[in-house]
TORFIDREN-854969 format. One record per residue: residue in one letter; x, y, z of N, C-alpha, C in turn. Coordinates in Angstrom, 3 decimals, padded with zeros to 6 digits. Each point is the difference from the previous one (the first is absolute). Layout:
// TORFIDREN-854969
['a',[X,Y,Z],[X,Y,Z],[X,Y,Z]] ...
This chain:
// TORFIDREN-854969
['x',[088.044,095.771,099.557],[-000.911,000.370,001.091],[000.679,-000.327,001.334]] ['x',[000.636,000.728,000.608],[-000.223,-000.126,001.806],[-000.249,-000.989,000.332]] ['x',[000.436,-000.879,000.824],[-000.443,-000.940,000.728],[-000.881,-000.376,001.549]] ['x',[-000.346,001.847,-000.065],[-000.495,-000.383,001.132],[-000.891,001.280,-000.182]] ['x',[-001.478,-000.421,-000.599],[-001.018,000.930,-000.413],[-001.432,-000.137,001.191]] ['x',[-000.306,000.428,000.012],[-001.260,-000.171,000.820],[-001.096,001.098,-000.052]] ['x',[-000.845,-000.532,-000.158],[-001.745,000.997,000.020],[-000.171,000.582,001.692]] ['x',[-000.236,001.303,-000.735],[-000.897,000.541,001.484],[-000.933,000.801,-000.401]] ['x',[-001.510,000.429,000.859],[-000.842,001.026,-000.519],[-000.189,000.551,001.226]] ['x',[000.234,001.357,-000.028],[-000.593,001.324,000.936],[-001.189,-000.663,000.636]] ['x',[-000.458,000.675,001.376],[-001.087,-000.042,000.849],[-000.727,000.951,-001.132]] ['x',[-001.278,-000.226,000.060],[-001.484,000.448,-000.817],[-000.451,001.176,001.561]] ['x',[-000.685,000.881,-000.079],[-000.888,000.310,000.841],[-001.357,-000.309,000.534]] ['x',[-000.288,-001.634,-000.350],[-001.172,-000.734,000.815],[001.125,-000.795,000.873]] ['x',[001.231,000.315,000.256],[000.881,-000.974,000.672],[-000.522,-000.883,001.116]] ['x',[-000.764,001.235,001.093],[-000.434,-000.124,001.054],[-001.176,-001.200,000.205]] ['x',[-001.097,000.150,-001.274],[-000.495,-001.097,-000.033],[000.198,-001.592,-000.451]] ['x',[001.226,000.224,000.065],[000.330,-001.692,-000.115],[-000.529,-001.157,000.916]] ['x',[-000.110,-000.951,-000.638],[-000.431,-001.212,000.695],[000.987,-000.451,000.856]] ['x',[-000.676,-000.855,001.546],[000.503,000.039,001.107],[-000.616,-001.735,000.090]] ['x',[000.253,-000.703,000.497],[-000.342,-001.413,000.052],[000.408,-000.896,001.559]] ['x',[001.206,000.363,000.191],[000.220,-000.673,001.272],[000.798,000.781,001.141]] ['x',[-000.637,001.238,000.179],[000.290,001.509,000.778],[-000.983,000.801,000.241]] ['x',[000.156,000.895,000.943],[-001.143,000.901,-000.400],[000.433,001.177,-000.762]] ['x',[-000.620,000.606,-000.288],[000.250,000.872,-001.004],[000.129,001.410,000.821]] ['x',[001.286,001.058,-000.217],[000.528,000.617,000.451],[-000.276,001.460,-000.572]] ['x',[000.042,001.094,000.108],[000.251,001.101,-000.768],[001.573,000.062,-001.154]] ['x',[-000.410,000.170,-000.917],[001.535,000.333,-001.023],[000.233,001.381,-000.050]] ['x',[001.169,000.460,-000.372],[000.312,001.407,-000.270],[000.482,000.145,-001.362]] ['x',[-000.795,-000.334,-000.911],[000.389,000.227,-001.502],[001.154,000.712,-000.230]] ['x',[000.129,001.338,000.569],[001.306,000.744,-000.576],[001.362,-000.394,000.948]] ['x',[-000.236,-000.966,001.394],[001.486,-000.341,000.154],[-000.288,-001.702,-000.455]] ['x',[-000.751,-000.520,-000.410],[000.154,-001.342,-001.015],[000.643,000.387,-001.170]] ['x',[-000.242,001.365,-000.839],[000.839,000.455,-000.774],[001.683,000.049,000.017]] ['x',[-000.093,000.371,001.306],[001.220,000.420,000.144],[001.006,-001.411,000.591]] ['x',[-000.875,-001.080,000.583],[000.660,-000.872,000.165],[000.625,-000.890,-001.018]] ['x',[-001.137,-000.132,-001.076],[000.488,-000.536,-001.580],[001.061,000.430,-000.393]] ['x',[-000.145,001.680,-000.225],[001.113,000.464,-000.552],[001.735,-000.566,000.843]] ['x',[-000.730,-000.290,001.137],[001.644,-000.193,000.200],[000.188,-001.239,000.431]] ['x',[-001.459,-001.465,-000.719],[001.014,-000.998,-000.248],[000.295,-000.249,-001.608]] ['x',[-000.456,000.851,-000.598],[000.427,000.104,-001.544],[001.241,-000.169,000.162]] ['x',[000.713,001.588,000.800],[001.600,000.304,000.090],[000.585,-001.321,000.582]] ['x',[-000.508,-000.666,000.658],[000.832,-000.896,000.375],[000.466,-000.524,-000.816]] ['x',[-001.220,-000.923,-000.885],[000.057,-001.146,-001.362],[001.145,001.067,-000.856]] ['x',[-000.455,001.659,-000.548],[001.167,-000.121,-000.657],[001.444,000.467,000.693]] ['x',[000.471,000.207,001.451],[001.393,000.484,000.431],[000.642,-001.537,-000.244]] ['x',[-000.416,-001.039,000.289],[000.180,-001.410,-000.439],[000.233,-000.465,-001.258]] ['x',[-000.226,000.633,-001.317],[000.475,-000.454,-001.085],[-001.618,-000.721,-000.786]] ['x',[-001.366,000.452,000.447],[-000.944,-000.706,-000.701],[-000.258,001.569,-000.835]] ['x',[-000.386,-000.791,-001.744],[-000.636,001.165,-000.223],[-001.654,-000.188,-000.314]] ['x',[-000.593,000.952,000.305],[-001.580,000.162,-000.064],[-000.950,000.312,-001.646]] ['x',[-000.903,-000.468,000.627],[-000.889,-000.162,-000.991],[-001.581,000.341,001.017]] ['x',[-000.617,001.798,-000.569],[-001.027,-000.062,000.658],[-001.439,-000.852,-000.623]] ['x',[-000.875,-000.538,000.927],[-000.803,-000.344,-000.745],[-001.277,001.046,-000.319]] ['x',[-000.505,000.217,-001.371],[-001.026,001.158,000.231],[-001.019,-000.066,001.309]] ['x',[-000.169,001.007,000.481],[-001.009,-000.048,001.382],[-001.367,-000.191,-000.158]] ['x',[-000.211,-001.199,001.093],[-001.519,-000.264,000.008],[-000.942,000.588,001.006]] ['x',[-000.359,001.343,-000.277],[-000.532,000.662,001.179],[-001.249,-000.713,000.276]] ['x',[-001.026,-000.287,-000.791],[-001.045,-000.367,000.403],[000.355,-001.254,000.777]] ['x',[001.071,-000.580,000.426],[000.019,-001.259,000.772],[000.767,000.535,001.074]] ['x',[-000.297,-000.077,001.688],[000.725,000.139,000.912],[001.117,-000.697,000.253]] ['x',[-000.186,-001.530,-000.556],[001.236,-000.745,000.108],[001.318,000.089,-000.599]] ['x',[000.125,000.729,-001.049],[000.457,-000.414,-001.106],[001.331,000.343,000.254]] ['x',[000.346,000.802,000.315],[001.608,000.039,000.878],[000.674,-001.315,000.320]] ['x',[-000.679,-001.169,000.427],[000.700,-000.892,000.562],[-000.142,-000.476,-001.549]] ['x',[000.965,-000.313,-001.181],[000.028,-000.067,-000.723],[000.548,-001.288,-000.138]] ['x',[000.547,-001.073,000.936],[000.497,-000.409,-000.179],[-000.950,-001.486,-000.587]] ['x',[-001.201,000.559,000.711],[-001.555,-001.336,000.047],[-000.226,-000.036,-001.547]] ['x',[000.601,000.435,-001.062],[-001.096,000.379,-001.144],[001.032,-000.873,-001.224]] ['x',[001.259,-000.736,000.702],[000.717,-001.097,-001.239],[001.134,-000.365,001.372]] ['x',[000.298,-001.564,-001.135],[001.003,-000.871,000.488],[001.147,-000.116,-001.017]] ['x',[000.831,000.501,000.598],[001.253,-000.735,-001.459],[000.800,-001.010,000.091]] ['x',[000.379,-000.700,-000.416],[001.157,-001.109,-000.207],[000.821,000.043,-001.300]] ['x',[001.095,-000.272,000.024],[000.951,000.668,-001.115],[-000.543,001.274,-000.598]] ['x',[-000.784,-000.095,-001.417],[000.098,001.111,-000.915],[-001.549,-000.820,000.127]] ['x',[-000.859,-000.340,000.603],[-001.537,000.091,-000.245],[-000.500,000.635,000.985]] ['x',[-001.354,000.953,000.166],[-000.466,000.475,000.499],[-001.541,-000.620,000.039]] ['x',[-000.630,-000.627,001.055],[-001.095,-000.254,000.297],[-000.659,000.974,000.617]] ['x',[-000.981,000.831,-000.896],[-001.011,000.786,000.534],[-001.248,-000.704,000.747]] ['x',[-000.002,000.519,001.462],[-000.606,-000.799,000.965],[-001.980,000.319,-000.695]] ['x',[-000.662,-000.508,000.834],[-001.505,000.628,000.575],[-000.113,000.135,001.163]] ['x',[-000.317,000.812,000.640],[000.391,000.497,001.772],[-001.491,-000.696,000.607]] ['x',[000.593,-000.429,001.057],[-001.258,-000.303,000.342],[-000.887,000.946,000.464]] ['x',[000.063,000.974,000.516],[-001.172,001.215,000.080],[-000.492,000.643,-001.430]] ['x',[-000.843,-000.551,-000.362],[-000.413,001.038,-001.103],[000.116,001.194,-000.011]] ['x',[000.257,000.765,001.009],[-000.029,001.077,-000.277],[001.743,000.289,-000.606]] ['x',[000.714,-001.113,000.193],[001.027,000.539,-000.792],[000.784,-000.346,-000.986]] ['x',[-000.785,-000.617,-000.551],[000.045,-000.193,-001.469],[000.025,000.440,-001.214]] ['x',[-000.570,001.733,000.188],[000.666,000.714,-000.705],[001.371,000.022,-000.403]] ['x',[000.163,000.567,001.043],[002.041,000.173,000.495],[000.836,-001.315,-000.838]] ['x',[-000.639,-000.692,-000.790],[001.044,-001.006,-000.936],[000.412,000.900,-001.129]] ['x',[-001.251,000.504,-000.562],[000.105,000.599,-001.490],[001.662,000.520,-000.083]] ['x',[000.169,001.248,000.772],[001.272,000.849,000.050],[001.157,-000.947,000.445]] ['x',[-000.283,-001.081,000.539],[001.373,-000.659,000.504],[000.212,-001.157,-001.008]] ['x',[-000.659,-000.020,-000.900],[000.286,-001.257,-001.318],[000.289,000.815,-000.848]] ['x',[000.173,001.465,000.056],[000.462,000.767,-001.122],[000.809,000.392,000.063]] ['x',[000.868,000.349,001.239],[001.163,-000.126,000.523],[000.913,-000.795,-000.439]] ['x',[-000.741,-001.660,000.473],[000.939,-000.943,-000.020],[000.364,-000.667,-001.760]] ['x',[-000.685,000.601,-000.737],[000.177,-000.380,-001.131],[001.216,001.535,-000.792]] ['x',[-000.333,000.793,000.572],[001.104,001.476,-000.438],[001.033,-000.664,000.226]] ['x',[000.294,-000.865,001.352],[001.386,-000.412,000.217],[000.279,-000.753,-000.749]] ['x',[-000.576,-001.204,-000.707],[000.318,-001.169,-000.724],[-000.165,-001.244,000.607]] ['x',[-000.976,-000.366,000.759],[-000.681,-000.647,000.681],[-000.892,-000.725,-000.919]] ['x',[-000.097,-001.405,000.167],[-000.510,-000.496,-000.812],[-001.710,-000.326,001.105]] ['x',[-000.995,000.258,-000.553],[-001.045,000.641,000.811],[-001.342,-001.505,000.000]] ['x',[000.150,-000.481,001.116],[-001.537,-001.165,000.139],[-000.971,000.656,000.823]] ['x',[-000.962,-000.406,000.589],[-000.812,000.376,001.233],[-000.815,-001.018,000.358]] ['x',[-000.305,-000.074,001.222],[-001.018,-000.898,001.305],[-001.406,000.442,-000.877]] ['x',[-000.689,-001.088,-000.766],[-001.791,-000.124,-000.359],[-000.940,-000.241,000.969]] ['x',[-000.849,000.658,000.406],[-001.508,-000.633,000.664],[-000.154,-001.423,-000.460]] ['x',[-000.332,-000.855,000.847],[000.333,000.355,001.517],[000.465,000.175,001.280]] ['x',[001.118,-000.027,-001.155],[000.951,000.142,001.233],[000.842,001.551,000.419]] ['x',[000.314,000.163,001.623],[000.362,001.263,000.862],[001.230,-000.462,000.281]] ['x',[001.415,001.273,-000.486],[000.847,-000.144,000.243],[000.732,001.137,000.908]] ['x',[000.672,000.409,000.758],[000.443,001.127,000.334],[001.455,000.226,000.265]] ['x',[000.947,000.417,-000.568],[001.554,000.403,-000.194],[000.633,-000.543,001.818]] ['x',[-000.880,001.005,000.890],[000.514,-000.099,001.310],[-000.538,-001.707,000.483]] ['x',[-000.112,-000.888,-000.761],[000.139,-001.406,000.262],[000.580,-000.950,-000.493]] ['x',[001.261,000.785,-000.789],[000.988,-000.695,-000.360],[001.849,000.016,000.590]] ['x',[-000.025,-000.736,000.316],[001.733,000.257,000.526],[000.499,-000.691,-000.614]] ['x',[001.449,000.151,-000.513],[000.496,-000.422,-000.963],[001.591,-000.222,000.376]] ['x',[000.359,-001.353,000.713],[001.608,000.093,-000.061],[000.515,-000.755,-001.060]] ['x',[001.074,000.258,-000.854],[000.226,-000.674,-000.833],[-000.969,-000.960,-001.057]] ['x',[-000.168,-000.758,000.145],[-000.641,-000.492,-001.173],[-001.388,-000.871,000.464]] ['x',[000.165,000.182,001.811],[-001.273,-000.443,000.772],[-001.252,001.594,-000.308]] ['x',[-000.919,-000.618,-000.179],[-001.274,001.148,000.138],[-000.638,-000.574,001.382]] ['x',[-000.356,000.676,000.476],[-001.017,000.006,001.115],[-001.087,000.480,-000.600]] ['x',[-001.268,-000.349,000.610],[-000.890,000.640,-000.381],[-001.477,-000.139,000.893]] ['x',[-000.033,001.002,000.742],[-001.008,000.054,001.145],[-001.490,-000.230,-000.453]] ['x',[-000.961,-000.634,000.720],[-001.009,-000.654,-000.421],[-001.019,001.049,001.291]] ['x',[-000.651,000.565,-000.282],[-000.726,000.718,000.777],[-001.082,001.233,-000.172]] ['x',[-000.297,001.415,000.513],[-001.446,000.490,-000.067],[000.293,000.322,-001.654]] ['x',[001.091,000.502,-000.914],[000.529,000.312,-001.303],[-000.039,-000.470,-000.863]] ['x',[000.599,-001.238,000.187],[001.017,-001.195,-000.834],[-001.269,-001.188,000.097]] ['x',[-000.130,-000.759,-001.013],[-001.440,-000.987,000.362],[001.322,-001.339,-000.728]] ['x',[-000.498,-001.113,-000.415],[000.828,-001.389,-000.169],[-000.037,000.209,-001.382]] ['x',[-001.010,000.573,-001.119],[-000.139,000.636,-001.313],[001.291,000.548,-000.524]] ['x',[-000.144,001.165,000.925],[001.386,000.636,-000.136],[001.463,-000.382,-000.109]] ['x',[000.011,-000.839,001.015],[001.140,-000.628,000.298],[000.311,-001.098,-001.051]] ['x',[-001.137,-000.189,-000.537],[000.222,-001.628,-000.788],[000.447,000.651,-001.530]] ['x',[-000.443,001.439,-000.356],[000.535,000.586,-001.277],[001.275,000.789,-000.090]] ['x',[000.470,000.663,001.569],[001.250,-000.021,000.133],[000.944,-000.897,-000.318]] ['x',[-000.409,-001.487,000.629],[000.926,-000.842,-000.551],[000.197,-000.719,-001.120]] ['x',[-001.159,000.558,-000.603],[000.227,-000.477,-001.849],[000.616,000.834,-000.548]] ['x',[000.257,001.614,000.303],[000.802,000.507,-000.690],[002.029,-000.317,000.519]] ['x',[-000.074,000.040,001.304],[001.243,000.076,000.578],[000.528,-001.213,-000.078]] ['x',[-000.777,-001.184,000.248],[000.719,-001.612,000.104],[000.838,-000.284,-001.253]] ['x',[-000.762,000.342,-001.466],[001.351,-000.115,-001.139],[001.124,001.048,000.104]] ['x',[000.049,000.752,000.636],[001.010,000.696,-000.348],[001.114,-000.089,001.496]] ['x',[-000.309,-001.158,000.686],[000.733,-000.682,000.792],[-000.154,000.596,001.768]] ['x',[-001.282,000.186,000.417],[-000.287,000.609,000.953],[-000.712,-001.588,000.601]] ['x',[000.688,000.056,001.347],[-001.022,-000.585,001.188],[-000.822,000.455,000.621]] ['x',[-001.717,000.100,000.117],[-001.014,000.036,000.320],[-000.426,-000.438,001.333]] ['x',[-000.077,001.008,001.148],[-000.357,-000.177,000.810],[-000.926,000.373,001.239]] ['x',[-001.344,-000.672,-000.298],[-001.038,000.925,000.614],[000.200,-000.586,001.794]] ['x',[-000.539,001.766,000.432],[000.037,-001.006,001.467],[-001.071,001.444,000.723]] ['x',[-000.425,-000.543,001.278],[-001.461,000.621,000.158],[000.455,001.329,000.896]] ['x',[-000.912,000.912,-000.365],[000.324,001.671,000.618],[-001.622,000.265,000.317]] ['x',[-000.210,000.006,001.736],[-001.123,000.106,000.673],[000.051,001.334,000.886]] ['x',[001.147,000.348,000.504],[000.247,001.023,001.208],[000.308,001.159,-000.502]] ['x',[000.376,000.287,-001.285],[000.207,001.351,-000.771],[-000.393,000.065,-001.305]] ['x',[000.207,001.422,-000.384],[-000.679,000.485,-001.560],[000.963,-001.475,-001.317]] ['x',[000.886,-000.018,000.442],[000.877,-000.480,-001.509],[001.234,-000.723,000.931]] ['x',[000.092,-000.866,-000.645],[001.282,-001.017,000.263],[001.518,001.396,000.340]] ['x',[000.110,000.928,-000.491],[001.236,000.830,-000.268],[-000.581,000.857,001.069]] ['x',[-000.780,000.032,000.964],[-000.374,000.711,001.299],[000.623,-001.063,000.862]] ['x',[-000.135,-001.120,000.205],[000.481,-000.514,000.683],[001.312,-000.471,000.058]] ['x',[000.679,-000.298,-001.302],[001.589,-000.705,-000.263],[000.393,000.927,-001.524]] ['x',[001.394,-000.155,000.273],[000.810,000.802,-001.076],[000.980,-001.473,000.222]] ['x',[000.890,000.759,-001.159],[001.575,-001.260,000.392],[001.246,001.135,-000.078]] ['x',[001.231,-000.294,000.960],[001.471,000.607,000.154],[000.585,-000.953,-001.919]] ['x',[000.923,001.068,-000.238],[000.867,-000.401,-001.266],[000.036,-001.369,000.143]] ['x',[000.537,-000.710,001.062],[000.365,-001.662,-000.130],[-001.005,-000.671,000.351]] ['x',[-001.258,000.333,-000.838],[-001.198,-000.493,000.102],[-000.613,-000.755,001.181]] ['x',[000.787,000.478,001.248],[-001.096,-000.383,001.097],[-001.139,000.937,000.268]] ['x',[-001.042,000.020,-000.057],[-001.703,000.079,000.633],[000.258,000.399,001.090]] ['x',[-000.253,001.185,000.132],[-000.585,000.875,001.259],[-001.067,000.253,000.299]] ['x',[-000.333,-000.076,001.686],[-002.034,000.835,-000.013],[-000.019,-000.126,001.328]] ['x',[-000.586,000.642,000.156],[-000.461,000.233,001.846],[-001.004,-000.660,-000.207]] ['x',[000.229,-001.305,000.999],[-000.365,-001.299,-000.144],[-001.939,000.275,000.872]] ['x',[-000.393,000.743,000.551],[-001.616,000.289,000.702],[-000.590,-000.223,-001.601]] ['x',[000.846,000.703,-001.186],[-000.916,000.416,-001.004],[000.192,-001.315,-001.176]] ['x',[001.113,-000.993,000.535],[-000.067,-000.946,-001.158],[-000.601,-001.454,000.292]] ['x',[-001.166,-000.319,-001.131],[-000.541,-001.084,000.744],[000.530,-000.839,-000.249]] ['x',[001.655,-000.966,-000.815],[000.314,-001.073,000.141],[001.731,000.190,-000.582]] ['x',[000.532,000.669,001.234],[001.398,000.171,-000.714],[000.787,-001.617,-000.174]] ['x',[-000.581,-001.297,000.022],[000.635,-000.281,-000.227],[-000.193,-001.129,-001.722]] ['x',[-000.548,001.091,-000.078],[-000.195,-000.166,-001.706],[001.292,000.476,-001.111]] ['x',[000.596,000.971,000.758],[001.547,000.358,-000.423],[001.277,-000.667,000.628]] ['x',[000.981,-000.342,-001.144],[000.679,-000.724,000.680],[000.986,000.614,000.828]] ['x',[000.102,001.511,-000.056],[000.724,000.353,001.089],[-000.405,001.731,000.206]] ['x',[-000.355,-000.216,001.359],[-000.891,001.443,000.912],[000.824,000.579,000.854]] ['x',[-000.295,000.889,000.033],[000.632,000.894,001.085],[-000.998,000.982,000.742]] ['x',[-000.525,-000.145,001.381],[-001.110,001.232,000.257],[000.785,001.354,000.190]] ['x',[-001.095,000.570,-000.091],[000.783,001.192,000.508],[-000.695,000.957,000.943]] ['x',[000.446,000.659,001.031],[-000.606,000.610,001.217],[-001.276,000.716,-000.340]] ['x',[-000.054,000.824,-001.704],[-001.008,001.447,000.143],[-001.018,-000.314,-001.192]] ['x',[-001.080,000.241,000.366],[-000.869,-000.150,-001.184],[000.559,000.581,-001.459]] ['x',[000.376,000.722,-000.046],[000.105,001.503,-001.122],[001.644,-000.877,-000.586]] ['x',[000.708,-000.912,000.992],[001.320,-000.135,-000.009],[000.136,-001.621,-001.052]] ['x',[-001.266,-000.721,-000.596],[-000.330,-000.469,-000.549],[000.692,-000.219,-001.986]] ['x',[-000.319,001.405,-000.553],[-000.107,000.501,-000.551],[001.436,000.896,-000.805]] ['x',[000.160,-001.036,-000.868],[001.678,000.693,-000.618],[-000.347,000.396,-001.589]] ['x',[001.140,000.733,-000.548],[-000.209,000.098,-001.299],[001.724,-000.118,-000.318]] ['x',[000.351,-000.793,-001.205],[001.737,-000.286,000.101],[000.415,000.857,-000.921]] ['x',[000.626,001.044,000.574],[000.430,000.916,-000.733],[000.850,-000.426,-000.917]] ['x',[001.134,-000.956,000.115],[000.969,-000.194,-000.670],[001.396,-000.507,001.211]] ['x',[000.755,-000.550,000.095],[000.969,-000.674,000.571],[-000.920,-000.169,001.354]] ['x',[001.083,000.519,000.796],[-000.254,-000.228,001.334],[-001.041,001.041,000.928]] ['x',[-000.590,000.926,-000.927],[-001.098,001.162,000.452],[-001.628,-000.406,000.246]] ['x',[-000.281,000.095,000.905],[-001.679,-000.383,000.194],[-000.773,001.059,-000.047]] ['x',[-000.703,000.298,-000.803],[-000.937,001.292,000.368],[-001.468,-000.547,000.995]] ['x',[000.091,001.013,001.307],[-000.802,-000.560,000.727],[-001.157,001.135,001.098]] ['x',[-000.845,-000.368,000.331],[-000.814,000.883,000.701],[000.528,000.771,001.340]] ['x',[000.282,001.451,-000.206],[000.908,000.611,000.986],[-001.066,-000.586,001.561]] ['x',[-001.505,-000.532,000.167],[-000.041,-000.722,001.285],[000.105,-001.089,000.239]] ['x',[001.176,-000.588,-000.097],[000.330,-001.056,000.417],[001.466,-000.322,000.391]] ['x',[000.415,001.046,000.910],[001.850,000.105,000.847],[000.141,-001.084,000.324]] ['x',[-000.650,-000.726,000.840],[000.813,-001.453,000.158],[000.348,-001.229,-000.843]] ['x',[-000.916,000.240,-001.189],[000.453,-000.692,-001.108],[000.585,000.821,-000.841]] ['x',[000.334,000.651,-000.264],[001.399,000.636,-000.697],[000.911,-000.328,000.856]] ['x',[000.328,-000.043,001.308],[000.917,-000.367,000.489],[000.263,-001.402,000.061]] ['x',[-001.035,-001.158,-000.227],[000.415,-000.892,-000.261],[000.679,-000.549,-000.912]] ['x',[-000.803,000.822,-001.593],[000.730,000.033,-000.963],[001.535,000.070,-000.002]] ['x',[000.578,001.578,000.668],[000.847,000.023,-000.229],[001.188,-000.726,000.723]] ['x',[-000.742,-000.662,001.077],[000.973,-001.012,000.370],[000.314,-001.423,-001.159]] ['x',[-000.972,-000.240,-000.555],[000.229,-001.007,-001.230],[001.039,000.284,-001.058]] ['x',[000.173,001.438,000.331],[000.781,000.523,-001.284],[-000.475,000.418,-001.270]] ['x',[-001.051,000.593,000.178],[-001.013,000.403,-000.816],[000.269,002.048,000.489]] ['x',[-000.441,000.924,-000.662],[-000.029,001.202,000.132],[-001.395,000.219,-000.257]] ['x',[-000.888,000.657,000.727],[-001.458,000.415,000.360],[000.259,001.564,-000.895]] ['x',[-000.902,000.015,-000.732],[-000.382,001.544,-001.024],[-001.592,000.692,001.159]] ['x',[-000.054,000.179,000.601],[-001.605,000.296,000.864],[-000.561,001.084,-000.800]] ['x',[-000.877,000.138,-000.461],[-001.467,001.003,000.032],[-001.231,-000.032,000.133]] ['x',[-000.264,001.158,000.373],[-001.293,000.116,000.761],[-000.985,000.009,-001.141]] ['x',[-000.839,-001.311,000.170],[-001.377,000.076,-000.700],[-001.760,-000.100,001.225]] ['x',[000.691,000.118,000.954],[-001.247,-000.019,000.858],[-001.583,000.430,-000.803]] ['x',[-000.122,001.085,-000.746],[-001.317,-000.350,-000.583],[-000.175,-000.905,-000.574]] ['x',[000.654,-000.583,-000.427],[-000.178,-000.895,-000.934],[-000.684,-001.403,000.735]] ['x',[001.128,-000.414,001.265],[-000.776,-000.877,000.978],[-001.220,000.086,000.390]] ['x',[-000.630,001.258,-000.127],[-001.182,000.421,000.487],[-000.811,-001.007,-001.089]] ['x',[000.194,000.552,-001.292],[-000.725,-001.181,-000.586],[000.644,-001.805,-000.369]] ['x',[000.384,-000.530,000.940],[000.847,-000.906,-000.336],[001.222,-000.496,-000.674]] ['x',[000.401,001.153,-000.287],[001.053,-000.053,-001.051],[001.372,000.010,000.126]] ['x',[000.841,-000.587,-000.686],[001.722,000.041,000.540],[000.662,000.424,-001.199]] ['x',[001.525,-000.158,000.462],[000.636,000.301,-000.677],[000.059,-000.936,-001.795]] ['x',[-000.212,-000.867,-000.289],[-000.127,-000.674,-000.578],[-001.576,000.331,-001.102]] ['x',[-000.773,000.707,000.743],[-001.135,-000.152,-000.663],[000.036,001.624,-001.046]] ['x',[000.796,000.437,000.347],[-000.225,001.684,-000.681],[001.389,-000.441,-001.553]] ['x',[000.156,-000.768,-000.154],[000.926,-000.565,-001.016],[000.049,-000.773,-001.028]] ['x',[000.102,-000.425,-001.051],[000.470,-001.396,-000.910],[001.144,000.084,-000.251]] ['x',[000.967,-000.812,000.600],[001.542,-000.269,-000.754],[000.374,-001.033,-000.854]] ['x',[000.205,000.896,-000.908],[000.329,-000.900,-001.126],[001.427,-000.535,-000.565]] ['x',[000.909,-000.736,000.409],[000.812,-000.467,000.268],[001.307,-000.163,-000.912]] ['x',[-001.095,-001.508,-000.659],[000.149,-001.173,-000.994],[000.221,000.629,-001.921]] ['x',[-000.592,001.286,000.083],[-000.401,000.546,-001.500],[001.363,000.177,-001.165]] ['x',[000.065,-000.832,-000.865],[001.383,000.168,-000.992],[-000.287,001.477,-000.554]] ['x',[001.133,000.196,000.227],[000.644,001.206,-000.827],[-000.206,000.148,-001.360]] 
């Protein structure tokens, strides 16, 4: 198997009604949200990831951001419970996925709320955002599955945005990035970096030295690439409309033996 697999699912056509929490809620254009997916698919694969669609959950507006609906660490897959009921559907198809691959398959019980976009993950530290999603339930059965299999557990509080991964991502050499208005305690990581743009927050690691990143945010790509990092940009602007980044329309799966 590839070493570098990852879940994605198509925009549904209730796209538009997705849930909105700490924004106001904007008009979407379903058919160029279409078209924006399609071309961060191409990104993930001109980069060397290969795909895995997840069956589509039309009756859920969210369900695109695919990334809320499991957590992985090595070869286990923790199927979350989202904290909006309403999207809790959207697990069924993404635990069926993750078991096609060879994923060894747990999930988050009532009562506890878990959500994918509140986990960051450098190396063998977990983060794990505590906020409107994610309840202390959650967090406390995350770390019964991940702590034996040699994961550090680390909750820390997310008040100013949807999900911990709205506000901070991490660069390859696991420093923590976030446009610091939106993070309430960067110094819970041991090493931050702000960065100028809201949207500029928000990485996905393609592989070496490539960042895939939100084509609005020029001055942080240019910061990037002064680090010595190479910026991949595309445009997901609908997607922001409903809170969403680059990170959230994804699962990369990394760690999975061959």
């Amino acid at each position: 198997m590839p070493s570098q697999q990852a879940l994605v699912r198509r925009p549904g056509p209730r796209l538009a009604e997705g849930l909105v929490t700490h924004i106001d809620r904007r008009p979407v254009d379903p058919a160029l949200a279409l078209r924006q997916w399609e071309g961060y698919v191409q990104a993930l694969r001109d980069h060397g990831w290969q795909l895995t669609e997840v069956p589509p959950a039309d009756d859920c507006p969210d369900a695109v951001f695919v990334e809320d609906t499991m957590v992985v660490y090595r070869d286990v897959a923790l199927i979350t419970r989202p904290g909006a009921d309403s999207r809790r559907p959207e697990t069924r198809g993404a635990r069926a996925a993750a078991e096609a691959l060879g994923c060894s398959v747990t999930e988050i019980r009532a009562p506890g709320t878990l959500d994918g976009g509140d986990v960051l993950k450098t190396g063998d530290t977990v983060h794990v955002g505590r906020g409107g999603r994610t309840n202390a339930e959650g967090i406390r059965q995350l770390r019964s599955v991940f702590e034996p299999l040699g994961a550090t557990v680390v909750a820390v509080p997310v008040s100013r945005v949807l999900h911990l991964k709205s506000a901070v991502t991490a660069l390859p050499d696991g420093t923590v990035i976030g446009y610091p208005p939106l993070v309430d305690d960067p110094g819970v990581f041991p090493r931050f970096r702000p960065v100028p743009e809201e949207s500029g927050a928000h990485v996905v690691l393609l592989g070496g030295d490539k960042l895939l990143m939100a084509a609005g945010a020029p001055r942080t790509a240019e910061l990037f690439a002064g680090l010595g990092y190479r910026p991949v940009p595309v445009d997901i602007g609908e997607f922001e409309k409903l809170e969403g980044c680059v990170t959230c329309l994804s699962v990369r799966l990394r760690e999975l033996h061959a």
